[in-house]
N, C-alpha and C positions, 0 to 999 in steps of 0.2 A: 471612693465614690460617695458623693452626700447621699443621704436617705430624705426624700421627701414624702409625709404620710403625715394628712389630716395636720395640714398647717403648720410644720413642724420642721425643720431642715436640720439633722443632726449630721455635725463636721467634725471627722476623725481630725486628731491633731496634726496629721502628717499629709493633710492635704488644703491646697489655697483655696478661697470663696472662689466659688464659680459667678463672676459675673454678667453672664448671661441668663442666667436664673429669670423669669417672669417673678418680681418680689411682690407685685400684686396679689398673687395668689394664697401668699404665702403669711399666717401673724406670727411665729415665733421664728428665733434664730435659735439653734442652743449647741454649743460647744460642750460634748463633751468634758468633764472632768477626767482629770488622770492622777499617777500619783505627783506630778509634780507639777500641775496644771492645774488651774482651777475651775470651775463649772461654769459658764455662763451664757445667759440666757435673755434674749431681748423679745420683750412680748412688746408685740406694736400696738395691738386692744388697750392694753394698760400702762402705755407708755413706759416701760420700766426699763433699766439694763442691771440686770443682779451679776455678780461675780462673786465668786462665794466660795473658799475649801485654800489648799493651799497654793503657792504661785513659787517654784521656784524654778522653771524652764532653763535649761542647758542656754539655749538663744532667745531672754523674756522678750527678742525685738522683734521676732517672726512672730511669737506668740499673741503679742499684744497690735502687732500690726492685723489679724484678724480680727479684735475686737473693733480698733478704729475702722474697722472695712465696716462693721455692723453698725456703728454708729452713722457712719457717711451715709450707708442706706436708709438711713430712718430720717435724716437729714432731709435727704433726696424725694421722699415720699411728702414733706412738706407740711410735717409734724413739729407745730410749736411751744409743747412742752416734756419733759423728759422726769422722771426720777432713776435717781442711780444709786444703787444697794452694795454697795462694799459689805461681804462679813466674809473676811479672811481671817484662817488661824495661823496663818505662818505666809511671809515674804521675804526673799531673799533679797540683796541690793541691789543686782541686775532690775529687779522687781520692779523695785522702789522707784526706779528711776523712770520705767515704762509705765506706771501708776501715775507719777508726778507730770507726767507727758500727757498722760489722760485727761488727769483733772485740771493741766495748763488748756489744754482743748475743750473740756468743758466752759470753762468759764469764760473765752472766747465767744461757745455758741450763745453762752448766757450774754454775753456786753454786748452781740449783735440782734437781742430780742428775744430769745427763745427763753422761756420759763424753765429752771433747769435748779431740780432740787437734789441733795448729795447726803445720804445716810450713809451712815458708816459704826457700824455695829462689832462691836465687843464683847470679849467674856468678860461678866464682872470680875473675876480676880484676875484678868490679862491688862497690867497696865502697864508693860509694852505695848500693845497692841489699842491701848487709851492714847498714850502717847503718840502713837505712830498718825493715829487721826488728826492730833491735836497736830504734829507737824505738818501733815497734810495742809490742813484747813489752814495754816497759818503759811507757809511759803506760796499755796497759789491764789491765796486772798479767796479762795471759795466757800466760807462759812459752812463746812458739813455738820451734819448733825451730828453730833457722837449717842449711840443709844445702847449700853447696857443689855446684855442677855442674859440668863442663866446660864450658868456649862449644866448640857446635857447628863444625865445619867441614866445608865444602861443596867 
């Protein structure tokens, strides 16, 4: 069952958007993270979809078929600009392909008018993960941003 509280609809990974939902009522989406799943969260106030932690889903096609459900919804609501925050530290190929599915559909909504910008953030010593952008950006002609972070320290 979703948790609805103070704007906020938190969806175990083992159950489908409820489409009857009132989305009106509602500014954030946020998917749980797990360990093979990654967090993410669509705040409609700031236009943003972050995906964030790792991604290697047994089925990434159930899994990322939720995210495009969140997307459709913010479609729907008649929202004509987006930013979308990749900072993954690890994707598997199943991933990759449901990622590249993503960002083919982004930049769709972008040639059909929607303002849609695509960060994509890294650990500065992870250049696989420099790389994995730059293929990104370069197979769906989406120009992301590639942006440098520090690795944490604990």
């Amino acid at each position: 069952m979703s948790l609805a509280m103070d704007g906020i609809i938190a969806i175990p990974r083992n159950e489908n958007l409820n489409t009857t939902l009132d989305h009106r009522r509602f500014r954030n989406y946020i998917i749980k993270a797990t360990g093979h799943t990654p967090f993410v969260a669509l705040e409609m106030a700031n236009r943003s979809l972050l995906i964030k932690g790792n991604s290697s889903p047994e089925n990434p096609e159930e899994f990322y078929e939720k995210v495009d459900k969140l997307l459709a919804y913010f479609i729907a609501e008649g929202r004509n600009s987006l930013t979308v925050n990749f900072s993954l530290d690890y994707f598997n190929t199943g991933s990759a392909r449901s990622l590249y599915l993503l960002m083919t559909q982004l930049k769709e909504h972008r040639e059909s008018g929607m303002e849609v910008s695509v960060n994509w953030y890294y650990k500065i010593n992870d250049e696989d993960m420099l790389l994995s952008g730059k293929n990104f950006s370069s197979y769906t002609q989406l120009d992301l941003k590639l942006i440098p972070t520090s690795p944490m320290k604990y």
